[in-house]
N, C-alpha and C positions, 0 to 999 in steps of 0.2 A: 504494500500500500504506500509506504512512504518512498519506495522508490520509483514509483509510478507519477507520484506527486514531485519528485525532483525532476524527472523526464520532461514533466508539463513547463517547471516554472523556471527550470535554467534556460531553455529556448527565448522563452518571453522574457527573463532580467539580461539573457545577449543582445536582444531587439533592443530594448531601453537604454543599454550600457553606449551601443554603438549610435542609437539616436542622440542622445545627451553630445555626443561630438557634434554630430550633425546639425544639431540647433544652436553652435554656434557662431558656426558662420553662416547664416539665414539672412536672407535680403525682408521688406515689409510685407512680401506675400507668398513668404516660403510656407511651406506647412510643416505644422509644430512635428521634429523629431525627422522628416522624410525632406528636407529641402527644400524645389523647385516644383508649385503644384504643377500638374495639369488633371484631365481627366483618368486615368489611368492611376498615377501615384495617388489620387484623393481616395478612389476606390480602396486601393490597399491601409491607405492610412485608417479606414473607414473600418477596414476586417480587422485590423490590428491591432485597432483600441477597443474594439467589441471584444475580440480574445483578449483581451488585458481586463477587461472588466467584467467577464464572465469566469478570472483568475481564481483558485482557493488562498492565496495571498493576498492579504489586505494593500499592504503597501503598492502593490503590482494594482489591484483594483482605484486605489488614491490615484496614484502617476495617470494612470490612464483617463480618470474624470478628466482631471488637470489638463492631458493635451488634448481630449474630445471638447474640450471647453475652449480652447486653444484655438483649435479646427472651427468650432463653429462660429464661435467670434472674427476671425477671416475668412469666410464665407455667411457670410449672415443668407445671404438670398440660395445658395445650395440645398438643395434636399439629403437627408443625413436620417434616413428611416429607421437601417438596423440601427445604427449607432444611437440615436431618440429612445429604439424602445428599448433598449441595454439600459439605459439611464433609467428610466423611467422603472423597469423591474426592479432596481437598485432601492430606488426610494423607499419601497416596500420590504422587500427580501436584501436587502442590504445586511451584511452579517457583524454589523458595530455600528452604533449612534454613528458614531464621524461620517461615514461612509453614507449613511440613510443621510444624512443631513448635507453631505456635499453634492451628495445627487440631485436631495432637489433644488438646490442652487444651479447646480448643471441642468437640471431637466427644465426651468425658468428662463433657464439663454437657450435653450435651444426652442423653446415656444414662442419665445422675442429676444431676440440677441440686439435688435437697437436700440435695447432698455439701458446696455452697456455700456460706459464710452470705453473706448478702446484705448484712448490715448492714455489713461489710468490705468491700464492694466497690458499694457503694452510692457514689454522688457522684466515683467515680473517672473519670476524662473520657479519660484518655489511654491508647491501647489498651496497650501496653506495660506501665504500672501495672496494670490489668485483669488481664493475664496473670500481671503477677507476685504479684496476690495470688492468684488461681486455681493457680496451682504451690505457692504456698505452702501453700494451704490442703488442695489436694489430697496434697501430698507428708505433711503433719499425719496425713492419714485415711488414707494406703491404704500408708502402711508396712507389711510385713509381715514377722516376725519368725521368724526358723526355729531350730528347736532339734536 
């Protein structure tokens, strides 16, 4: 069993390890971890953080919100189905508070991502920071005021 589970999640921390170079040198419409979009790399970026978030490792499930959050906030007008309902399962069957809780900040941008400013959340690296501008920014716009 656990070596079945190491089979799963060393593939997926070599994907990430070798992405994390790659998002360094990104221009303003690279896609987070894969580079240079176009049609073809979005798809994959798309299966590849659905496998990251369908991960039995937390951390691998976090990263993942993080650059599906990432992806849709640079692509706002893109369609991102699996990757939507990956999230969305998350909020519910999420296996720790953190996780149910950052999904649905991820599941929130990806239902309106030009709630976001990007310019705010642009260059943030660390998923954690990410989310706390994304609360912030969201808790700004969707107060609601009862009289």
């Amino acid at each position: 069993m656990k070596s079945t589970r190491l089979y799963t999640i060393v593939p997926l921390l070599f994907f990430l390890l070798t992405s994390v170079h790659a998002q360094m040198n990104h221009d303003a419409r690279d896609i987070p971890c894969l580079g240079r979009g176009d049609s073809t790399r979005l798809a994959d970026a798309e299966c590849n953080y659905v496998s990251g978030l369908c991960a039995e490792n937390h951390g691998l499930v976090e990263s993942s919100l993080s650059f599906a959050v990432q992806l849709r906030l640079r692509y706002p007008d893109r369609s991102f189905t699996a990757l939507e309902r990956a999230v969305d399962r998350l909020v519910l069957d999420g296996a720790t508070p953190g996780i149910r809780y950052k999904a649905m900040l991820a599941s929130t941008v990806f239902a309106a991502p030009r709630l976001i400013d990007t310019h705010v959340t642009d260059g943030i690296g660390d998923g954690d920071e990410l989310f706390a501008a994304i609360s912030a920014q969201l808790g700004r716009k969707l107060l609601v005021h009862n009289e």
